[in-house]
TIZA-844838 format. One line per 5 residues: for each residue x, y, z of N, C-alpha, C. Coordinates in nm, 4 decimals, padded with zeros to 6 digits. Atoms other than C-alpha are relative to their C-alpha. Last residue first. Layout:
X:Y:Z:X:Y:Z:X:Y:Z; ...
end
This chain:
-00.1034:00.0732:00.0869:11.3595:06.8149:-04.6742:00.0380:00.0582:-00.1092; -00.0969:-00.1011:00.0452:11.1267:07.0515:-04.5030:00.0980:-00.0190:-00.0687; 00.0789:-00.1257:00.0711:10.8455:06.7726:-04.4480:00.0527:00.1013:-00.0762; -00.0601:00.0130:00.1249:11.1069:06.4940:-04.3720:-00.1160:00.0850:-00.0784; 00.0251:-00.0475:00.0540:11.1619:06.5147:-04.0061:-00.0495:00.0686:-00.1484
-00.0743:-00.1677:00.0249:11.3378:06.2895:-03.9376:-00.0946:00.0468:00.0065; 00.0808:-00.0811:-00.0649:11.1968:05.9551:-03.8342:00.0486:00.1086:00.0158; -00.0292:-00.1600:-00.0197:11.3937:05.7387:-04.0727:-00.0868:00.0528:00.0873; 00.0930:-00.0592:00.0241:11.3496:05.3659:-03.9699:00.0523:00.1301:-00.0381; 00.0191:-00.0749:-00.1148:11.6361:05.1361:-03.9655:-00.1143:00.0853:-00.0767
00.0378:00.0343:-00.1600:11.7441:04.8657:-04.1628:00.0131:00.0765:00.0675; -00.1013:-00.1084:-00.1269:11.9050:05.1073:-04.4344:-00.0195:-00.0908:00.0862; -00.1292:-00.0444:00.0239:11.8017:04.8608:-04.7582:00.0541:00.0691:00.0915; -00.0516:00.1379:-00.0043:11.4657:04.7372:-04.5821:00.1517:00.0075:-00.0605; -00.0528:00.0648:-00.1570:11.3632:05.0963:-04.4565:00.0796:-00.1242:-00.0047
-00.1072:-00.0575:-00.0703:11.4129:05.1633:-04.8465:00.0187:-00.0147:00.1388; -00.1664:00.0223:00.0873:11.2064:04.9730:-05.0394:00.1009:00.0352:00.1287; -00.0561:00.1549:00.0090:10.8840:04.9664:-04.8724:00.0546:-00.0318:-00.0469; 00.0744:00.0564:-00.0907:10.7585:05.3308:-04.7762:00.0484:-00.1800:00.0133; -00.0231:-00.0699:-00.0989:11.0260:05.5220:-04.9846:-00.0207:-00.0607:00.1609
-00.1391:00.0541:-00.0186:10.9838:05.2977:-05.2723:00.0130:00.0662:00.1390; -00.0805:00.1363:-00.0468:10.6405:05.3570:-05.2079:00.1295:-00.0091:00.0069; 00.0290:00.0642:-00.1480:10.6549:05.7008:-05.1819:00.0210:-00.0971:00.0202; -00.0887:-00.0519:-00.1476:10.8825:05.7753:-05.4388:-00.0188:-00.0490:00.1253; -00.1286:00.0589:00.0059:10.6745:05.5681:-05.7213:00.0989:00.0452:00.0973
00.0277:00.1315:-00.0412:10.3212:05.7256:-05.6169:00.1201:-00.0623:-00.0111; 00.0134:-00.0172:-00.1216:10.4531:06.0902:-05.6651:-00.0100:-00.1558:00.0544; -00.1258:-00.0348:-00.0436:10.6273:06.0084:-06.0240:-00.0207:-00.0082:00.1698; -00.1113:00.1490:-00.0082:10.3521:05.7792:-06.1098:00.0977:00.0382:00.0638; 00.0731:00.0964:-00.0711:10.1096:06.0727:-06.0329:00.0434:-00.1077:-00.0059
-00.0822:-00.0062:-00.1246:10.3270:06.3282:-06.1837:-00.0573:-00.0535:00.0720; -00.1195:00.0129:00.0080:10.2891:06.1265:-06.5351:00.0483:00.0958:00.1940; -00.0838:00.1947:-00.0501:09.9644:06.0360:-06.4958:00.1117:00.0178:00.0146; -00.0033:00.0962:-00.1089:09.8518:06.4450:-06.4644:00.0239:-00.1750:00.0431; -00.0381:-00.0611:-00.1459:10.0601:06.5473:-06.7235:-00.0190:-00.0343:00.1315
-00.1233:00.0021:-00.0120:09.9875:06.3319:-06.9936:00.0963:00.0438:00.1540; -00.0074:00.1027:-00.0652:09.6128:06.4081:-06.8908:00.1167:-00.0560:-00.0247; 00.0887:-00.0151:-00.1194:09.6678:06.7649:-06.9362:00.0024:-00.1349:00.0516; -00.1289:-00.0198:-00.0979:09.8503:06.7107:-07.2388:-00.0251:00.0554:00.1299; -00.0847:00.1323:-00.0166:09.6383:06.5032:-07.4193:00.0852:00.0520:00.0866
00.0591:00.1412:-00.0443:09.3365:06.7567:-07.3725:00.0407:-00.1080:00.0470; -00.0470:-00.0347:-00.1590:09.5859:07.0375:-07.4277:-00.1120:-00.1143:00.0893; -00.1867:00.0511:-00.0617:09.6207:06.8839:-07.7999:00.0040:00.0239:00.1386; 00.0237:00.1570:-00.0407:09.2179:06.9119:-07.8350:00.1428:-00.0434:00.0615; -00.0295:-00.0230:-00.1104:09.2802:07.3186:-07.8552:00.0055:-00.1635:00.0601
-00.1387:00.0387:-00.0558:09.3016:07.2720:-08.2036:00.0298:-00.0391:00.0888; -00.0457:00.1556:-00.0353:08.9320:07.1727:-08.2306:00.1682:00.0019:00.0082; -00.0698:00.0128:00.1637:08.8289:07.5653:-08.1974:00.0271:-00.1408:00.0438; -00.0192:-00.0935:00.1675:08.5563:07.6917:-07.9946:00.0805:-00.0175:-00.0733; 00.1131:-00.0588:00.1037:08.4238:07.3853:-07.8097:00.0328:00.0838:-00.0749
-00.0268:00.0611:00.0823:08.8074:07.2517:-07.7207:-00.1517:00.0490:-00.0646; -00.0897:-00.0295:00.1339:08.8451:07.5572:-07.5227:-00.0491:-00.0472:-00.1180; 00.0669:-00.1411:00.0169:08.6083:07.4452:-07.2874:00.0410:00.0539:-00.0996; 00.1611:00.0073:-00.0136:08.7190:07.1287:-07.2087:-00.0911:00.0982:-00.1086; 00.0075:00.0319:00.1221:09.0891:07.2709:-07.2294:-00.1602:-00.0784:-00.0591
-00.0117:-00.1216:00.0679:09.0476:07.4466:-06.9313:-00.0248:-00.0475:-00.1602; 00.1177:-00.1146:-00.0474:08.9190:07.1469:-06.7519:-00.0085:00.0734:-00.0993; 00.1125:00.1378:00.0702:09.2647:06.9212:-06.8858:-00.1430:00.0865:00.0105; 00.0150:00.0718:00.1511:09.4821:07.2357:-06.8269:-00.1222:-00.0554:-00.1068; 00.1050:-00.1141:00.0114:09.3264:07.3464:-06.4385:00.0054:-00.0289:-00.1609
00.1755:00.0150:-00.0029:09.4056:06.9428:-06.4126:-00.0262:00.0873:-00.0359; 00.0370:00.1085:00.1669:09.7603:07.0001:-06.5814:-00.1069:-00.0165:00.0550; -00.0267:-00.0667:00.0632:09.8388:07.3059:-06.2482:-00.0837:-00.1002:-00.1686; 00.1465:-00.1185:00.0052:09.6711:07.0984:-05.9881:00.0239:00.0781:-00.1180; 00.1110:00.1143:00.0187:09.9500:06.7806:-06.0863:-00.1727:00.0799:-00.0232
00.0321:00.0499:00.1459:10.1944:07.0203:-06.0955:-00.1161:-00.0558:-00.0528; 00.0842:-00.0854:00.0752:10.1904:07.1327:-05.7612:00.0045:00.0031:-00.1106; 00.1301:00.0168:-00.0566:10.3216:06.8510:-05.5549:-00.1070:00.1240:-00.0972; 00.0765:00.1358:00.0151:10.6017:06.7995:-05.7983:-00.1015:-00.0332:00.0269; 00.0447:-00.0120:00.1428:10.6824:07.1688:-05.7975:-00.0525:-00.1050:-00.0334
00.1301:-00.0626:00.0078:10.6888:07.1431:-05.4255:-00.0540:00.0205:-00.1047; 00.1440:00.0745:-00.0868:10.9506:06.8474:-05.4352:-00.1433:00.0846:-00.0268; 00.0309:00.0919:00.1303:11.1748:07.0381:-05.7417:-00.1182:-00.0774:00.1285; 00.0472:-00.0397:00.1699:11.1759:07.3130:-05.5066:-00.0466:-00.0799:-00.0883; 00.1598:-00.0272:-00.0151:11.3039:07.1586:-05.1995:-00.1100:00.0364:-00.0563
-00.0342:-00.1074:-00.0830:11.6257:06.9807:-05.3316:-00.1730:00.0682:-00.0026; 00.0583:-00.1076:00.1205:11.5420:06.6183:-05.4207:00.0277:00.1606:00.0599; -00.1098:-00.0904:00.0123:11.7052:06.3434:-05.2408:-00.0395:00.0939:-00.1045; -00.0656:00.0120:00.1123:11.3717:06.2005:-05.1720:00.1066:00.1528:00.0123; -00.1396:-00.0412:-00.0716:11.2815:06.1912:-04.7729:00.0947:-00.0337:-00.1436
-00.0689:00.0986:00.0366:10.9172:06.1491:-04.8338:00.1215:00.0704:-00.0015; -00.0300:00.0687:-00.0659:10.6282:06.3419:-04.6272:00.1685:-00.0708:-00.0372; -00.1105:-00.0837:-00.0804:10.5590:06.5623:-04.9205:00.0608:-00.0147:00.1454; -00.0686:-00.0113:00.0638:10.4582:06.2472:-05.1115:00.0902:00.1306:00.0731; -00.0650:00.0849:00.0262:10.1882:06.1749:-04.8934:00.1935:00.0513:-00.0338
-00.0739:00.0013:-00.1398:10.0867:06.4902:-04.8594:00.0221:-00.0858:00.0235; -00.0607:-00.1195:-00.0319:10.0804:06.4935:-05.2432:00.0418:00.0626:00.1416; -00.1416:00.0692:00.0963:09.9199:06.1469:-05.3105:00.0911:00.1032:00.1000; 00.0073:00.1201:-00.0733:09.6113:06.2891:-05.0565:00.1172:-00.0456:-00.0245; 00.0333:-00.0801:-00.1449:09.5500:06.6381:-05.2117:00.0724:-00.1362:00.0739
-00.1116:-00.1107:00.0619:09.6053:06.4814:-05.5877:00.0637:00.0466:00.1595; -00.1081:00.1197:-00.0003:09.3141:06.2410:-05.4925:00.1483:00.0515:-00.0108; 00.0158:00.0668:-00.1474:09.1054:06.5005:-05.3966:00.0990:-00.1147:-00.0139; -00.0835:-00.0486:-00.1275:09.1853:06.6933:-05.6577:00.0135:-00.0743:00.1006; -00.1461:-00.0340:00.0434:09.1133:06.4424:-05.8794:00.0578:00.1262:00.0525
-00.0191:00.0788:-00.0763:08.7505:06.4078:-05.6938:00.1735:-00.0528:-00.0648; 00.0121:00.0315:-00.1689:08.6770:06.7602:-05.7129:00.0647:-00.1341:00.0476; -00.0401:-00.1120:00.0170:08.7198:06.8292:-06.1429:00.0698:-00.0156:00.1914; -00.1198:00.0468:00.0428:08.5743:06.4555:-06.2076:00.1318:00.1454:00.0652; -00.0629:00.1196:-00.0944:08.3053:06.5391:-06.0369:00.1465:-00.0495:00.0282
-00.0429:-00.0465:-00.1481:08.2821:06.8814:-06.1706:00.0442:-00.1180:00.1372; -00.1452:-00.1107:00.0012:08.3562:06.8125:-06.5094:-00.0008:00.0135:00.1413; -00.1228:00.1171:00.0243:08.0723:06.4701:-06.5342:00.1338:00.1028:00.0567; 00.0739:00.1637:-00.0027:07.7265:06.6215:-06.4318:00.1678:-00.0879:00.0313; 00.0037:00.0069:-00.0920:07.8087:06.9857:-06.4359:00.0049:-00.2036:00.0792
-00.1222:-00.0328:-00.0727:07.9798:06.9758:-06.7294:-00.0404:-00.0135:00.1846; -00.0906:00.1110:00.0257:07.6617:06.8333:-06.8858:00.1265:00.0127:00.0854
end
């Protein structure tokens, strides 16, 4: 069963995570560098969660709470990443009129 549905699901939310995330570490948010990489690595951290908790949740039904908070987790830094960029991508050149072309990896 896990193989069927956990691993798809397990690969293709990374994969999407992978994609947002160099995205997102592209963006020129006034964020100091830390809180950016923690943003990009959060998202892998509440998937190993959601998974982990899978598994869990067969031997005791407490463990169901890391179920919600796994996927809590990952929507929530997946609005946060998706909401920067855009704004980033089509908000903001139109408020500076001008392009950034910094550098904005090391930001």
């Amino acid at each position: 069963m896990f193989h069927e549905v956990g691993m798809a699901r397990l690969f293709g939310i990374s994969f999407i995570f992978m994609f947002v995330g160099g995205i997102f570490s592209l963006s020129t948010a006034n964020h100091h560098k830390s809180i950016k990489y923690m943003a990009i690595m959060m998202p892998f951290l509440f998937l190993f969660i959601d998974v982990a908790s899978w598994w869990l949740t067969k031997f005791s039904p407490h463990f169901a709470w890391l179920v919600i908070l796994g996927g809590t987790g990952l929507g929530l830094s997946f609005t946060y990443m998706w909401f920067i960029s855009l704004y980033q991508m089509w908000v903001l050149p139109k408020k500076l009129d001008h392009e950034d072309r910094c550098n904005a990896l090391f930001r």
